[in-house]
C-alpha positions in Angstrom: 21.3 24.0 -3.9 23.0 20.9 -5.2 21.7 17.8 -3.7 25.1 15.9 -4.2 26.7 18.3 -1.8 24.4 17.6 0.8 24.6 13.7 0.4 28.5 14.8 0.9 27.8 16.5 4.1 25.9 13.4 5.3 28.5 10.4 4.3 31.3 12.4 6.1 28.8 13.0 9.1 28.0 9.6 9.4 31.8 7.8 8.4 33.3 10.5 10.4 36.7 10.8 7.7 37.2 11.7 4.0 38.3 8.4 2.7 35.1 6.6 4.1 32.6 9.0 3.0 34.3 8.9 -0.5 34.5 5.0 -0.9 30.6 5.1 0.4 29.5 8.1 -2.1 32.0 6.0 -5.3 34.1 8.6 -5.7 37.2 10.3 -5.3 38.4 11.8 -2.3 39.6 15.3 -3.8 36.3 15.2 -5.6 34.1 14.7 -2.3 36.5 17.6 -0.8 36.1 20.3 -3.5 32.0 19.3 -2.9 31.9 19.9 0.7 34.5 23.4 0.5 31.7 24.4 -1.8 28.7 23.4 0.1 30.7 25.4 3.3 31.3 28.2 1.3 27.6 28.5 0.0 26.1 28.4 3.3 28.3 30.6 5.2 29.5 28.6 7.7 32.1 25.8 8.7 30.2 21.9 9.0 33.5 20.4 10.0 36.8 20.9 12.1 39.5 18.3 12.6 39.6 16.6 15.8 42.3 13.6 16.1 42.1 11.9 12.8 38.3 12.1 12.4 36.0 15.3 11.2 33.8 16.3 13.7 30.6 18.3 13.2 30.4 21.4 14.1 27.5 23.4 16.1 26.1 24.6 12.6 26.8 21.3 11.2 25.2 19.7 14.3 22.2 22.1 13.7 22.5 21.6 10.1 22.4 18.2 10.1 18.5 17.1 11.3 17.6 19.5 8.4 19.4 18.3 5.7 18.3 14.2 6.1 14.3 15.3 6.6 15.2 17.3 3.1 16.9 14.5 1.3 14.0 12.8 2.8 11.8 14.7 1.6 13.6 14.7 -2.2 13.4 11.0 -2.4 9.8 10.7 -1.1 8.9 13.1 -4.2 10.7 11.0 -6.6 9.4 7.6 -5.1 6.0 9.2 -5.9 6.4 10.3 -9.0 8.2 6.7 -10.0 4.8 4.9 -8.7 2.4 6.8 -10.5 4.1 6.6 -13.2 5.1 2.8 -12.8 2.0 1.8 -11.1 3.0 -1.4 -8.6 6.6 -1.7 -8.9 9.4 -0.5 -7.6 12.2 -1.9 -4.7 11.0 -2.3 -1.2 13.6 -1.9 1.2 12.9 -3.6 4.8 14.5 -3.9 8.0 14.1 -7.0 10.8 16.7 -8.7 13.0 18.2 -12.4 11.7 15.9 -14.9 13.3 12.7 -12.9 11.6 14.5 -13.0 8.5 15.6 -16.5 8.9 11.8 -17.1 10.4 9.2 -15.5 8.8 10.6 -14.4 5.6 11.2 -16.8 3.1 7.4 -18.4 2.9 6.1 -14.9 3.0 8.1 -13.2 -0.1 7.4 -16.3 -2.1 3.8 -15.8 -1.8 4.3 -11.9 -1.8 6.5 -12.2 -5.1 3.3 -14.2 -6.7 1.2 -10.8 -5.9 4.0 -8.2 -6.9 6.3 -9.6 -9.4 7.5 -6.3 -10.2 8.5 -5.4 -6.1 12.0 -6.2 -5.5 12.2 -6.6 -1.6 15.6 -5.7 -0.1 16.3 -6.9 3.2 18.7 -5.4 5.4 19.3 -7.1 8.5 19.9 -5.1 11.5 19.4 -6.2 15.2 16.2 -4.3 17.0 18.4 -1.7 18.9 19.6 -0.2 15.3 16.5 -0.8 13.3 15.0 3.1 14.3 18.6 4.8 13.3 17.9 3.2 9.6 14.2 4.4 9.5 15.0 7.6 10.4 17.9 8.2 7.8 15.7 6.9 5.0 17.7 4.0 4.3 14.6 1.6 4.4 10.7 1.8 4.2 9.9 -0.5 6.7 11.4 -1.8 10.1 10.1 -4.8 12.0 10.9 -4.2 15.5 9.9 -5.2 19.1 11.4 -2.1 20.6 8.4 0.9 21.7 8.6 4.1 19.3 7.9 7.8 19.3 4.1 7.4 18.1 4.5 11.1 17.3 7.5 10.6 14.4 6.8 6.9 13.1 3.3 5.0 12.2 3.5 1.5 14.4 1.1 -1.1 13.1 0.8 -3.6 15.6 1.5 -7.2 14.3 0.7 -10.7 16.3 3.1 -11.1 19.6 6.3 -13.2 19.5 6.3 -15.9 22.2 8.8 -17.6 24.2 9.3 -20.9 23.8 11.2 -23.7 25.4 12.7 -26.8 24.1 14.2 -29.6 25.6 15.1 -33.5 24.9 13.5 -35.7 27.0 15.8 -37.1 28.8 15.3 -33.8 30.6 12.6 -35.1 32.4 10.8 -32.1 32.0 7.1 -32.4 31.8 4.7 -30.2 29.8 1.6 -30.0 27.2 1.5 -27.3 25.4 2.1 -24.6 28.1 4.8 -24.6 30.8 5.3 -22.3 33.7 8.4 -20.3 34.0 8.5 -21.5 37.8 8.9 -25.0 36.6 12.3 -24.3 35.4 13.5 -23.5 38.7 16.2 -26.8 38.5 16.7 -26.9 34.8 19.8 -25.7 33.1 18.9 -23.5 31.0 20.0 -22.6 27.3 19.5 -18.8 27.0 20.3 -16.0 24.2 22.3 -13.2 25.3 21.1 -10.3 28.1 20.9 -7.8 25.4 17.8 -9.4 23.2 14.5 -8.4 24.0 13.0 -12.2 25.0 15.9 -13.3 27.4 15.2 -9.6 29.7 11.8 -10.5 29.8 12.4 -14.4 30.9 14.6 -12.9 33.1 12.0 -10.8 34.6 9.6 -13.4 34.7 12.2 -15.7 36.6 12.5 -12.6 39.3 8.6 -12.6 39.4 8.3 -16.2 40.1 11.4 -15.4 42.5 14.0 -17.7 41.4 17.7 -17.5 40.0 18.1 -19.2 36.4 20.6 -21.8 35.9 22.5 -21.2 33.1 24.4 -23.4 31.3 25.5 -21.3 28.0 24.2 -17.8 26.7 24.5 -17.5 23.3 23.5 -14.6 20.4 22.0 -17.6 17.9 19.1 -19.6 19.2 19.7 -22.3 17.2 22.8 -23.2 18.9 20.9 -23.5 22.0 18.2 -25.9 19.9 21.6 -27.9 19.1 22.8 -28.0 22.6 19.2 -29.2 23.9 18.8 -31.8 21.0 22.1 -33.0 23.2 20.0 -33.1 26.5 22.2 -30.0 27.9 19.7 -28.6 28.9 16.1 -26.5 28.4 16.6 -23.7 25.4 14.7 -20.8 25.7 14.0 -19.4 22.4 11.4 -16.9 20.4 8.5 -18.4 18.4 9.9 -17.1 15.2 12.5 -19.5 15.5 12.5 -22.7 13.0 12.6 -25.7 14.9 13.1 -29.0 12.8 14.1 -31.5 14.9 11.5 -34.1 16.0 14.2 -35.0 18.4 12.7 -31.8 21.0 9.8 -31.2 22.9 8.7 -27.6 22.8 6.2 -25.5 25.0 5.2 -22.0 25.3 6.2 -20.5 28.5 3.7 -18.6 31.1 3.5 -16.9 34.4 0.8 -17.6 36.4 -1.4 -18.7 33.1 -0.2 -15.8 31.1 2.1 -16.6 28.1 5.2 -14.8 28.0 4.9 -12.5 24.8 6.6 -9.1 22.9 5.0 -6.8 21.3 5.8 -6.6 17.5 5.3 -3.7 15.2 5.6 -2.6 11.7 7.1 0.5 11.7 7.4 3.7 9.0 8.6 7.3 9.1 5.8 9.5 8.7 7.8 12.0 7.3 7.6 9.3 3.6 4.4 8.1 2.0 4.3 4.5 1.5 4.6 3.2 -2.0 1.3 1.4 -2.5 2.8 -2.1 -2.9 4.5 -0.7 0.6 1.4 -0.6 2.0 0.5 -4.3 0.6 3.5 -5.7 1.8 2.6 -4.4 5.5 -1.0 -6.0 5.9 0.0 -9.2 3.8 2.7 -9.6 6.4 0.2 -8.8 9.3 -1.9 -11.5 8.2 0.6 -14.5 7.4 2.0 -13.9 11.0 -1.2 -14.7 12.3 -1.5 -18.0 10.7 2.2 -19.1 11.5 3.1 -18.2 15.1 4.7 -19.7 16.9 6.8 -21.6 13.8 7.4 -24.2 16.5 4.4 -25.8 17.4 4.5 -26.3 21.2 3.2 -30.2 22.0 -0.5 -30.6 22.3 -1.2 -27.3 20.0 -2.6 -24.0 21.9 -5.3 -23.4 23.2 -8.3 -23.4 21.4 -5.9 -24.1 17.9 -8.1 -27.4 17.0 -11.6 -25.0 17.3 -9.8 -22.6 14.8 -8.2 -25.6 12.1 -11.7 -26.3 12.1 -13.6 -23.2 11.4 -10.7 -22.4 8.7 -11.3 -25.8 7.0 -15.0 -25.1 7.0 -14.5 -21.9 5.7 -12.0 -22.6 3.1 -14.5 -25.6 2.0 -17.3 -22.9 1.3 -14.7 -20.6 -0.8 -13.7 -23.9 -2.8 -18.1 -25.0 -3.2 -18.5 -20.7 -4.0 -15.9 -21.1 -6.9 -17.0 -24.1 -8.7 -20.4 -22.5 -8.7 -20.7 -22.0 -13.0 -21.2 -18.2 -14.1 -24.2 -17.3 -16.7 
């Protein structure tokens, strides 16, 4: 079976017309036509039927479909094998996260990765948490970073340190906090909030029906730091995740809490079982795991977290024993 007329039968699947499914496949549209009328007539049955302008699938196409992408799947798994063993650590990484991780987390991270693996090229294709599972499961990346719960049973989830909320204000504001500030004392504050649809605002607005209060807000926005702008202004408190880069000296930030406990989302590397990892894959995900740990929350909330000095101190010791252990001479 040729594999180029089952990539047809996908781009038309997923583009829904001819002309779209050519101009993603680079080629022509009578060419991508003759493919499909061949792949129809091999199988036996019809994938496609004309309704409105757009090609919709059929029940055997529906049925079809599932199939086809786990055997494509499958195909490129092989040959992304075979490439590493025969390559050894190289090879392009493809990787999925939402804008403010990107914007985030990234860049200090695939300096220090590209150091380890100069022959990785990481791709990064940014895609909001909602759509992150769609791309994993078409094969269109290795990894997605993602706050959003998965079927345990179809992908591998390998927890990663929590994202926090976070809230910044000038202070003018009046608002008072160290460190940590309770979601209850924002009761009066006009709040700066992202949009209902991201993960961190539904749960401030759950902790804000916990602590039984209506928010005040002033704007919602889809990028955080336009809410970092408007509270640099003294508009109000912004609410914002700890993956968010914070450079003004102009704001004081806090993590929030409820009743003590911070306010955090569960965050998760997440791979198709269906596709072995590429070993520098695997590198990528537990190099990752660990420079989370030591960064979070980018912003540092005023007065540190807890415990944070107790840590700085055990990693200094530690890292002055590594430094004494290296300059010891070999025989």
């Amino acid at each position: 079976m040729d594999l180029k007329r089952l990539r047809t039968f996908i781009a038309i699947a997923d583009q829904g017309t001819m002309s779209k499914a050519a101009a993603r496949l680079h080629i022509s549209q009578p060419a991508l036509s003759r493919q499909i009328a061949n792949l129809q007539e091999e199988l036996g049955v019809d994938l496609f039927e004309l309704v409105g302008r757009r090609l919709s699938l059929t029940g055997a196409g529906e049925e079809l479909l599932a199939e086809v992408r786990d055997l494509l799947m499958r195909v490129e798994a092989l040959g992304e094998r075979a490439r590493s063993l025969r390559r050894g650590d190289s090879g392009v990484l493809r990787v999925a996260a939402s804008p403010q991780m990107i914007e985030g987390a990234f860049p200090d991270f695939l300096r220090l990765y590209r150091e380890q693996h100069p022959q990785v090229r990481v791709k990064l294709t940014e895609a909001a948490d909602a759509d992150q599972l769609a791309i994993l499961d078409r094969g269109e990346v290795h990894l997605a970073l993602n706050v959003v719960e998965a079927d345990a049973s179809r992908f591998v989830i390998r927890p990663l340190p929590p994202m926090e909320l976070l809230v910044a204000w000038h202070r003018s504001l009046g608002l008072a906090g160290a460190g940590t500030i309770d979601v209850g004392s924002l009761r009066e504050v006009p709040l700066l909030l992202l949009k209902p649809a991201y993960t961190t605002r539904k749960l401030f607005d759950a902790a804000c029906r916990l602590a039984r209060f209506e928010p005040t807000i002033y704007v919602e926005s889809g990028a955080p730091h336009t809410l970092t702008a408007l509270a640099e202004s003294g508009f109000g408190a912004a609410v914002v995740p700890s993956t968010l880069r914070i450079e003004s000296r102009r704001l004081q930030i806090a993590r929030l809490a409820y009743r003590g406990q911070p306010l955090q989302v569960a965050l998760a590397m997440l791979w198709d079982k269906r596709r072995p990892l590429p070993r520098y894959a695997e590198a990528f995900v537990e190099g990752f795991a660990e420079h989370l740990a030591r960064v979070m929350p980018l912003a540092r909330p005023r007065g540190g977290l807890p415990g944070e000095k107790v840590r700085a101190q055990a990693d200094s010791s530690r890292a002055g024993s590594v430094r004494r252990v290296r300059k010891r001479p070999t025989r």
